[in-house]
C-alpha positions in Angstrom: -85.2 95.7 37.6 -85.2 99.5 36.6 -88.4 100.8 35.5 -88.1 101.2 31.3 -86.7 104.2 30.0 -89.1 104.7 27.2 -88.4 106.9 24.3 -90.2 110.1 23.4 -91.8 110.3 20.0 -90.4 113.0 18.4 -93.1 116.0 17.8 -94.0 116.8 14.4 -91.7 118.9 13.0 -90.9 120.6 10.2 -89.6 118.9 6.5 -86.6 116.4 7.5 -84.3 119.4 6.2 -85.6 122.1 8.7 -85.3 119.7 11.4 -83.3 119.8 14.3 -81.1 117.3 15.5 -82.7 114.6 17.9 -81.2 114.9 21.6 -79.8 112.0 23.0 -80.8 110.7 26.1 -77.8 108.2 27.4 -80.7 107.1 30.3 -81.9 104.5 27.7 -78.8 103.3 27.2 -78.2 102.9 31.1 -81.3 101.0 30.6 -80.6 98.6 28.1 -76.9 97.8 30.5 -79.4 97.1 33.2 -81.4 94.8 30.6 -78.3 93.4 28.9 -77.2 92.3 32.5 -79.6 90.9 34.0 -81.0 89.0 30.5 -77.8 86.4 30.2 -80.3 83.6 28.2 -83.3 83.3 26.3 -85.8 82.6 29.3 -84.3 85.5 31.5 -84.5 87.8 28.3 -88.2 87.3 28.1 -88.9 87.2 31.8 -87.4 90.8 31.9 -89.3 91.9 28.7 -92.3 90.5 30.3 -92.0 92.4 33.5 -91.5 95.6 31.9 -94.8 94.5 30.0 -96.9 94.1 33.4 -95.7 97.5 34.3 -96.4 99.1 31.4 -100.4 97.6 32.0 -100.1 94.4 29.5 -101.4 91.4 30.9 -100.1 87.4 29.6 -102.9 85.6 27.6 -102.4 81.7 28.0 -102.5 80.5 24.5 -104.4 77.2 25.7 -107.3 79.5 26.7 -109.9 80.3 24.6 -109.5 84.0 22.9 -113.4 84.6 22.5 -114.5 88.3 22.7 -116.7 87.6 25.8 -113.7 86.2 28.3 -112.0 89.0 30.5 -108.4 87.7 29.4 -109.2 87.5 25.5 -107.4 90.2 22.9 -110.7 91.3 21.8 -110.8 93.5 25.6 -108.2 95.9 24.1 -105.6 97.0 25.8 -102.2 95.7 25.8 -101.3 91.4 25.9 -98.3 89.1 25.0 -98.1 85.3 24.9 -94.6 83.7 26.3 -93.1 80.6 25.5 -90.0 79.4 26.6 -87.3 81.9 25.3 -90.0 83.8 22.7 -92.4 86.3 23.7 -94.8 87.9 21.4 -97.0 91.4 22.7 -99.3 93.4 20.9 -101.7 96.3 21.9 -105.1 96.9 20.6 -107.0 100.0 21.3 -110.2 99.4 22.3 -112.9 99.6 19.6 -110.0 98.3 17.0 -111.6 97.0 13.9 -110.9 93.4 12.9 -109.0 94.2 9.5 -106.5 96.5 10.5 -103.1 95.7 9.7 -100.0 95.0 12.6 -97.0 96.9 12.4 -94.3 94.0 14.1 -91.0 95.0 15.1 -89.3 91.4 14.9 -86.3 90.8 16.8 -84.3 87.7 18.6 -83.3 86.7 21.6 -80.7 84.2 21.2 -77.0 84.9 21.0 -74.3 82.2 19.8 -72.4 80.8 23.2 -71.2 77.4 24.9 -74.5 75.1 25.9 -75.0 72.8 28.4 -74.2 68.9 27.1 -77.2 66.4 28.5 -73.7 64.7 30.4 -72.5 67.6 31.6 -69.8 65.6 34.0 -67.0 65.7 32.7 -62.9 66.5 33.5 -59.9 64.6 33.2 -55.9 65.2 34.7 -57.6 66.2 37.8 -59.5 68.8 36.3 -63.2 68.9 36.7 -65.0 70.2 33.5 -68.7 70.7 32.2 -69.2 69.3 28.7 -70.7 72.1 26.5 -71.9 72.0 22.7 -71.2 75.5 20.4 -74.4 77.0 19.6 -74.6 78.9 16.4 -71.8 80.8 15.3 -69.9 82.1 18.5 -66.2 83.6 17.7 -64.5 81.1 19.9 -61.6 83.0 21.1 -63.7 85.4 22.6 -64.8 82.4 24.8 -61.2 82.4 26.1 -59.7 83.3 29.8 -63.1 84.7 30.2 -64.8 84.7 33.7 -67.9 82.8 32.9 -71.0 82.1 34.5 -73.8 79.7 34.2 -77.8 80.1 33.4 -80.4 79.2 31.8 -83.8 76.9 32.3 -84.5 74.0 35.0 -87.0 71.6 34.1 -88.8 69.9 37.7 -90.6 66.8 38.1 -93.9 68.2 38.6 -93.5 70.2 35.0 -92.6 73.5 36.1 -89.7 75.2 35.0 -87.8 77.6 37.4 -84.6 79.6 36.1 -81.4 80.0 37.3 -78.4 82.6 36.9 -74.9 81.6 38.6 -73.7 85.2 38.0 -69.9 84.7 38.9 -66.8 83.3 38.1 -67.7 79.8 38.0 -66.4 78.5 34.5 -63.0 79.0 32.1 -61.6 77.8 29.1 -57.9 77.9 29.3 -56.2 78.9 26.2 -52.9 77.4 25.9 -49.5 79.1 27.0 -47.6 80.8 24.1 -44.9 78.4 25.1 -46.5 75.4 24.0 -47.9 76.8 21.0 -44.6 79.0 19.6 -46.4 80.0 16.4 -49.7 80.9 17.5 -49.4 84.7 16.7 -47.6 83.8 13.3 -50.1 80.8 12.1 -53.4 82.0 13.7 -55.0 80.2 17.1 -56.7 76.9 15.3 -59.3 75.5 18.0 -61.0 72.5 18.0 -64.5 72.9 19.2 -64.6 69.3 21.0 -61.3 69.1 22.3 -60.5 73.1 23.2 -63.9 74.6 24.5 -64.5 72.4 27.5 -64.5 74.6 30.1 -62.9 73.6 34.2 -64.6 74.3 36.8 -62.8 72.8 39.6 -60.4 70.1 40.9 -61.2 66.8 41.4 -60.4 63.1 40.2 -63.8 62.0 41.1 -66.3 63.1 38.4 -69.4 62.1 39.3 -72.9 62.1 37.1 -75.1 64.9 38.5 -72.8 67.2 40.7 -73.4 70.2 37.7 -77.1 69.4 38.1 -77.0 69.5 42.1 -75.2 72.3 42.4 -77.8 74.4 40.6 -80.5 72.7 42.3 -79.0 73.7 45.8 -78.3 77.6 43.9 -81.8 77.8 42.6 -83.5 76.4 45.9 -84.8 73.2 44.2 -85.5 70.1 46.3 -82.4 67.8 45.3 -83.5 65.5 42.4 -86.6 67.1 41.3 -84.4 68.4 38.4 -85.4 66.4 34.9 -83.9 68.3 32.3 -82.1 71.4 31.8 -81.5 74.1 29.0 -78.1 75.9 30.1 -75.6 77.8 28.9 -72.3 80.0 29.8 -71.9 83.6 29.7 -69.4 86.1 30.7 -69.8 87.9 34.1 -68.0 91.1 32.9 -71.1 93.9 32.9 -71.5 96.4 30.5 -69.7 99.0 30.1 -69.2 102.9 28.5 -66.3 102.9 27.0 -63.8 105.8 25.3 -62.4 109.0 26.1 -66.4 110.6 26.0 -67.8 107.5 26.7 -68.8 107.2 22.9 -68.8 103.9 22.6 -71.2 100.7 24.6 -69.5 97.5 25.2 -71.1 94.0 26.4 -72.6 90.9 25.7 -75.3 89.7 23.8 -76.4 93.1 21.9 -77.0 90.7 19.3 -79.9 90.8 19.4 -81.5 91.8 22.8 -80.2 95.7 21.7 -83.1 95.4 19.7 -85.4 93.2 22.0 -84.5 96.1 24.6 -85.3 98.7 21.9 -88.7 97.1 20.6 -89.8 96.7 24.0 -89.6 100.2 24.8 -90.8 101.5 21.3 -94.1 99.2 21.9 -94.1 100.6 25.7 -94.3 104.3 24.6 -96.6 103.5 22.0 -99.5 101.7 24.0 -99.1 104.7 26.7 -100.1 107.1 23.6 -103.0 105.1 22.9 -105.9 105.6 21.1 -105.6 106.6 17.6 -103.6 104.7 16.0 -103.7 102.9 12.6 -102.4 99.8 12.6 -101.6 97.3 15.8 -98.3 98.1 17.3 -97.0 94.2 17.9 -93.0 93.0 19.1 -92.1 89.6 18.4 -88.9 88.5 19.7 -88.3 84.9 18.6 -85.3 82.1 19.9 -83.6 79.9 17.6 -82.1 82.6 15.1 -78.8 81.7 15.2 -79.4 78.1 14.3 -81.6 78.5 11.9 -84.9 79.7 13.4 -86.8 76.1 13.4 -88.3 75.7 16.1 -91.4 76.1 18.0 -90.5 79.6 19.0 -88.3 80.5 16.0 -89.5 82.6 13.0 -89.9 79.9 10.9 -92.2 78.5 13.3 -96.5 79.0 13.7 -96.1 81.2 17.0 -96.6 84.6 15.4 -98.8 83.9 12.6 -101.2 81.9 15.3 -101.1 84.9 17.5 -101.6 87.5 14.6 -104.5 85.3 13.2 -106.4 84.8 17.0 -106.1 88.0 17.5 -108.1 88.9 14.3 -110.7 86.1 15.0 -111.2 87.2 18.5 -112.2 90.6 17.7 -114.7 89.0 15.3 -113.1 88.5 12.2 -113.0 86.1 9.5 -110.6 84.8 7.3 -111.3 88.0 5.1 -110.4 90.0 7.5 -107.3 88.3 8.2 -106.2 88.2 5.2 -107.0 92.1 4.9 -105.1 92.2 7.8 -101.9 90.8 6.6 -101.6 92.7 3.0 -101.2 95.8 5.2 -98.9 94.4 7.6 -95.1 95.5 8.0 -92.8 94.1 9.8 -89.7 95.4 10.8 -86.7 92.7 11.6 -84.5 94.9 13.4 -81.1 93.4 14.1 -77.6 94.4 14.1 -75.3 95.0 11.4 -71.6 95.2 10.8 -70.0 98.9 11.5 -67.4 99.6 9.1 -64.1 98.3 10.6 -61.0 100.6 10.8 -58.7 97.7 10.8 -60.3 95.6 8.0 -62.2 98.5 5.7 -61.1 96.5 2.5 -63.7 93.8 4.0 -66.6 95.6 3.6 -68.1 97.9 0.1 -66.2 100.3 -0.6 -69.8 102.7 -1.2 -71.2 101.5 2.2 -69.8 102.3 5.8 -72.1 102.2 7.8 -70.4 104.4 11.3 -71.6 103.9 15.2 -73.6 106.4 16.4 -74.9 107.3 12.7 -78.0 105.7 12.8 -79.8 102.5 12.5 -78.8 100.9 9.5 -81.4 99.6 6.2 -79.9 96.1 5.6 -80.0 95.4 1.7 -79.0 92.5 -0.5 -80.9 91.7 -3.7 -80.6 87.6 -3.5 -82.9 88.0 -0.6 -80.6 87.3 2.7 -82.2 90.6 3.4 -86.1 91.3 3.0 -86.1 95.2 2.4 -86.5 96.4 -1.1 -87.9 99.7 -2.8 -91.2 99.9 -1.2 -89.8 99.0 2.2 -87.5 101.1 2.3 -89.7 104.2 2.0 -91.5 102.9 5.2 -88.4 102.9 7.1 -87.1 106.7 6.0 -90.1 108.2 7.1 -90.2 106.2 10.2 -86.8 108.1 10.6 -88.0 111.2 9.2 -90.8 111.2 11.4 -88.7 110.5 14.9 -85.7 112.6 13.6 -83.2 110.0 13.2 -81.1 109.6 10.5 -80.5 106.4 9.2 -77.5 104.6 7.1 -77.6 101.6 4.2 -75.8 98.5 4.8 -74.7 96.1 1.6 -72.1 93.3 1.7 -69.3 93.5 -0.2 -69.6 91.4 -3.7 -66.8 89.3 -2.4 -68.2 88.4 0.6 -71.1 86.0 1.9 -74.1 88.2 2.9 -75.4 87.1 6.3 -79.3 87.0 7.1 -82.2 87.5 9.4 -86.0 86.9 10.9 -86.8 89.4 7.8 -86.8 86.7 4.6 -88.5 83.8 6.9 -91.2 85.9 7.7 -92.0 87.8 4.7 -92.2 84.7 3.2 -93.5 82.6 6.0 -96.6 85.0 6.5 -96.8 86.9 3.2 -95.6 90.5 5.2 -94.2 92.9 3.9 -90.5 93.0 5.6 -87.7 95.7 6.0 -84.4 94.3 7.2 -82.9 97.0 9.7 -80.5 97.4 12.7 -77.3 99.0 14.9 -74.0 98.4 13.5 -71.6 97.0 15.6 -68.4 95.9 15.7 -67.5 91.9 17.2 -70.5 90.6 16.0 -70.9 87.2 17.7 -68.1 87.5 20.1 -69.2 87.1 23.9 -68.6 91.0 24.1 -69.4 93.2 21.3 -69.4 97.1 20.6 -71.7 99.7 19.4 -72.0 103.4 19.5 -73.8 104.7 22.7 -76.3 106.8 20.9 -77.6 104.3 18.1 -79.9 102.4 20.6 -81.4 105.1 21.4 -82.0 106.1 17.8 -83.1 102.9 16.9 -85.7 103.1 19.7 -87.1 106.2 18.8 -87.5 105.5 14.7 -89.2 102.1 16.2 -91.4 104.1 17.8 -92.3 106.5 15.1 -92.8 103.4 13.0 -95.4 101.2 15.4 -97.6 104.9 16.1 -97.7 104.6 11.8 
C-alpha cells in the first residue's frame, strides 16, 4: 500500500475574506482509490488504517495489557497509539508531557457499508445452479447489487483462535436480474425484489451442493490448512475499482465512500497532525467504529464501551483521576464526519428547497433539530473555524420537512459519552448503492478542515 498522502495545514492567513482559495491536490484523492480498493470489508479497512498508523510512528496498545505510566507500551509514554478490534480501530496521540485533563478532539467515522453477507450455510443453488446464501446487511440499494462482477472478503476464524483475512478480488459471484422478457413491465411498474428469493447470488454449475465447498475454497485461497476454518464473517463486493470520472475528471466514483471517505480522511488528518507535534491543546483522537449501518450495537459500534474505555485509560494512565476525566470530557469535541446527500439534478424536489448542498463545495454541517443530527449553535461555530482556519469552505445540509431525516455516530455519542458533537460530511450522490459518487475535490477538503480541527 501507497504511503498516505497527508494533507497540509493550511498557514495562517489572513481573515476568511482575504483568503485565497485552498489548492487542490488530486494526490489525496489517488490515495483514498488506493485505500477505497484495497479496504473491501471492515477488518481490511482497519488493517490498512493500521498500517498507515505504524508508518506514521504509532504503535498498537493491547487493551488486555496494563496501561500504567511505568510500562514501555502504555499511553502515558506519549507519542502516537491505537487499539484494534475486529473491524473498529480507535488512535490517539499524546504529546509527551500532556497533562491528564486535557480534552480530545475525535474525528468519529465508520467503517461499515450496507452489502450482501455471508449466511452461516453458505451452500446453496438449485436448477443446476450453484449459489452462496447471503443476508442484506443494513440498507444496501439492491439493484445496484445486480449484474455486478462481485467478489468475496472478509474475516476467517481458525481453530487455534486466530483470525486471518481473505480478499477473493475477482469475478467470483452475480445476481442475475431477470430478462426484460419475463418481466414485460418492469420499466413501467418499477423492479420489486425480494430480498430472500432475488439476491442469492451463482457462483457456478453444479447439481451437487455440498456443505463446506464456499468454506474450502477460501481456505485453499487464503493458505489455511483445510478444516481449521471455524467461523467466518464474509461478505460480497464489487471488483470494479475506482474511478475519475467526467469530461475534467470532476467527479470520484466507487464503492464504499460511505464511510471509509472519511475513515481515509481522519486517518490522514490525525497523521499530519501527530507529525506537527508538540503544542497542541487538546488530544487529536480518530475513532472509526463498525456496526453503523445496523444500528451501531455492538462491541465495536458507537453505542458500545470501546471509545469511552479507551478515552477514560488514557486519562488514568497519565495519572489521572476521575476529576480529571471528567474535566477531560466537558472539553471534548467530536466530530462525526460522514457523508451526506448532494443535491440531485434529477430529483431536486426531494430535497429543501433552501439547502443544496453541490460536490466539490465543501464538506457539508449536517443539521436537524429532533436530534438525528448532533450539531447545534455552539457546534457549529467549532466547525467554521476549523474551515476558516484550513481554507475550506463548507455547506449546510437539512432534510426536507417531508422527508425522514437519516442519522449518524454523532447523537449516540454525544449522548453516550456526554461530548460535545458536530454532525459533518461529503455529499454524495448513490448513497448506499455498491458504487457511489462524489466530487473529486471534497475529500480533500474534508481532510484538511479535519486537520485544522484536531491541531485546535
Amino acid at each position: 500500500m501507497s504511503e498516505p498522502v497527508r494533507p497540509s495545514p493550511a498557514a495562517s492567513p489572513p481573515r476568511s475574506a482575504e483568503r485565497a482559495p485552498l489548492t487542490f491536490d488530486r494526490g489525496h484523492t489517488d490515495d483514498l482509490m488506493t485505500f477505497l480498493a484495497a479496504s473491501p470489508t471492515p477488518y481490511h479497512a482497519v488493517a490498512n488504517v493500521a498500517e498507515r498508523l505504524e508508518k506514521a510512528g504509532f504503535r498498537q496498545v493491547m487493551e488486555t495489557d496494563a496501561w500504567d505510566a511505568g510500562t514501555s507500551a502504555a499511553p502515558a509514554a506519549g507519542g502516537g497509539k491505537y487499539v484494534l478490534r475486529g473491524g473498529a480501530i480507535i488512535a490517539w496521540y499524546v504529546p509527551e508531557g500532556t497533562a491528564p485533563h486535557t480534552p480530545f478532539r475525535i474525528v468519529g467515522a465508520h467503517t461499515d457499508s450496507p452489502n450482501l453477507r455471508v449466511k452461516p450455510r453458505p451452500d446453496s443453488g438449485t436448477q443446476g445452479w450453484r449459489q452462496v446464501a447471503v443476508e442484506i446487511y443494513g440498507g444496501p440499494l439492491l439493484n445496484s447489487w445486480l449484474d455486478r462482477d462481485l467478489g468475496l472478503a472478509g474475516r476467517l476464524s481458525l481453530r487455534d483462535g486466530s483470525t486471518r483475512l481473505v480478499n477473493v478480488d475477482r469475478p467470483l459471484l452475480r445476481v442475475p436480474q431477470l430478462a426484460i422478457h419475463l418481466d414485460r413491465s418492469v420499466n413501467a411498474d418499477g423492479l420489486k425484489l425480494d430480498k430472500q428469493r432475488h439476491m442469492q447470488p451463482v457462483w457456478g454449475l453444479g447439481e451437487d451442493v455440498r456443505d463446506g465447498d464456499l468454506i474450502a475454497f477460501l481456505e485453499d485461497t487464503a493458505g489455511v490448512p483445510s478444516g481449521e476454518v471455524t467461523g467466518w464473517d464474509l461478505m460480497v463486493h464489487s471488483v470494479e475499482p475506482p474511478a475519475y470520472l467526467g469530461r475534467d475528471k470532476e467527479l470520484l466514483a466507487g464503492p464504499r465512500m460511505d464511510n471509509l471517505l472519511s475513515v481515509h480522511a481522519g486517518t490522514a488528518a490525525l497523521t499530519a497532525v501527530a507529525a506537527a507535534g508538540a503544542g497542541l491543546p487538546y488530544i487529536p483522537v480518530l475513532a472509526a467504529f463498525d456496526h453503523e449501518e445496523n444500528g451501531s450495537q455492538s462491541d465495536t459500534g458507537a453505542d458500545g464501551p470501546l471509545l469511552g474505555g479507551v478515552l477514560e485509560r488514557s486519562v488514568f494512565a497519565r495519572g489521572g483521576s476521575y476529576e480529571d476525566r471528567a474535566r477531560a470530557f466537558a472539553g471534548t469535541v467530536c466530530l462525526s464526519s460522514d457523508t451526506g446527500h448532494a443535491v440531485h439534478p434529477n430529483y431536486a424536489e426531494r430535497h429543501d428547497p433552501t439547502h443544496h448542498p453541490r460536490v466539490d463545495g465543501g464538506p457539508i454541517l449536517k443539521v436537524n433539530v429532533n436530534n438525528r443530527y448532533a450539531t447545534d449553535g455552539s457546534g457549529r461555530s467549532v466547525f467554521a473555524a476549523a474551515c476558516e482556519k484550513a481554507g475550506v469552505p463548507f455547506q449546510s445540509f437539512v432534510s426536507n420537512n417531508s422527508m425522514p431525516c437519516g442519522t449518524t455516530i454523532g447523537p449516540i455519542t454525544a449522548a453516550r459519552h456526554g461530548i460535545r458533537t458536530v454532525d459533518i460530511g461529503v455529499a454524495i450522490l448513490s448513497m448506499h448503492s455498491a458504487r457511489e459518487l462524489c466530487g473529486a475535490k471534497d475529500p480533500f477538503l474534508l481532510a484538511n478542515a479535519l486537520t485544522a480541527f484536531l491541531e485546535g
